[in-house]
C-alpha positions in Angstrom: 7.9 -14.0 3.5 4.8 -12.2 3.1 1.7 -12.9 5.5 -1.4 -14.2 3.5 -4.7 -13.1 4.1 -6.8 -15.7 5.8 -10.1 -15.9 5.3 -12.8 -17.7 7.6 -16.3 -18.9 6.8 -19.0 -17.1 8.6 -21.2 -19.9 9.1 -18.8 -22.9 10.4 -15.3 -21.0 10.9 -13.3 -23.2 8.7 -10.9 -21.6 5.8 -12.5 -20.5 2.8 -10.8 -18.7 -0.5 -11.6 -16.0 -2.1 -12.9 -16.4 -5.7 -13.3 -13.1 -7.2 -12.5 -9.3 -6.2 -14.8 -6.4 -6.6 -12.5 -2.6 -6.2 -15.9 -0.2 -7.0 -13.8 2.2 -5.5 -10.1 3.3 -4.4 -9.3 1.7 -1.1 -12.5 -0.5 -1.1 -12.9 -3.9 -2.1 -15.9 -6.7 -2.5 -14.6 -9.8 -1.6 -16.7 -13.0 -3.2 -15.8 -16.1 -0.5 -16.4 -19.4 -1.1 -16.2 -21.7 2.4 -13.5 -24.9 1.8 -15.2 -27.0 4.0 -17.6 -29.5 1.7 -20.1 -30.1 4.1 -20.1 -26.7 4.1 -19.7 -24.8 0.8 -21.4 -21.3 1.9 -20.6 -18.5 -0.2 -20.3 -15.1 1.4 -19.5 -11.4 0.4 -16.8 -9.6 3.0 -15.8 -5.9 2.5 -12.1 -4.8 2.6 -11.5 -1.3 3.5 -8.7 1.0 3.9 -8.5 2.8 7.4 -5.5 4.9 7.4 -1.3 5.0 6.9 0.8 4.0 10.1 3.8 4.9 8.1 4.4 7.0 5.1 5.3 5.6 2.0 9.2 6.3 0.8 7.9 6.8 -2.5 5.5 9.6 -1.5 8.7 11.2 0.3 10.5 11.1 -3.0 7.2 12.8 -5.3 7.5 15.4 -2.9 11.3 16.5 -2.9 10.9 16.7 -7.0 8.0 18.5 -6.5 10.0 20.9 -4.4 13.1 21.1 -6.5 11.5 21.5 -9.8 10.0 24.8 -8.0 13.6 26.0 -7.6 15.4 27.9 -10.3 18.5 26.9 -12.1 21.1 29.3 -9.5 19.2 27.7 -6.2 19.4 24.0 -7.7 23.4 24.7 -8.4 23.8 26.0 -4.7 21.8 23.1 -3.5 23.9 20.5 -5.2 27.2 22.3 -4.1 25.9 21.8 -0.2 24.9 18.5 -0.5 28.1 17.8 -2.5 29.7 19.5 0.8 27.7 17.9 3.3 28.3 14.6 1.7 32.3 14.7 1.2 34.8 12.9 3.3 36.9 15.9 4.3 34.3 18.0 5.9 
């Protein structure tokens, strides 16, 4: 199961939610907080940021493989597919 974001009140430390989401740009976004505790009820604006990957999407791996076989012509695809069809058979 998925980890949730939790999100604590600057003022008193207790939970608070997050009631609307700013994304001005790619990998940045304005977080409008409200705090849950009702003696409480301070509303605060938090900034969510990207930092960097600590492991590479498969999905990028895949964009870049059809990048770099469309590049191929017709003859290097076929030789291609025969080696992996090689490589891949039971009786190597």
């Amino acid at each position: 199961m998925p980890r949730a974001f939790k999100i604590y009140c600057t003022a008193c430390k207790s939970r608070a939610t997050i009631t609307r989401t700013e994304r001005p740009l790619q990998g940045f976004s304005r977080l409008y907080c409200s705090c849950n505790n009702p003696e409480c009820l301070h509303r605060f604006v938090m900034n969510l940021e990207f930092s960097h990957t600590t492991r590479t999407s498969l999905l990028d791996k895949d964009v870049f493989i059809n990048t770099l076989i469309s590049q191929f012509s017709p003859e290097d695809k076929a030789k291609m597919l025969a080696a992996l069809q090689k490589e891949t058979s039971p009786n190597k």
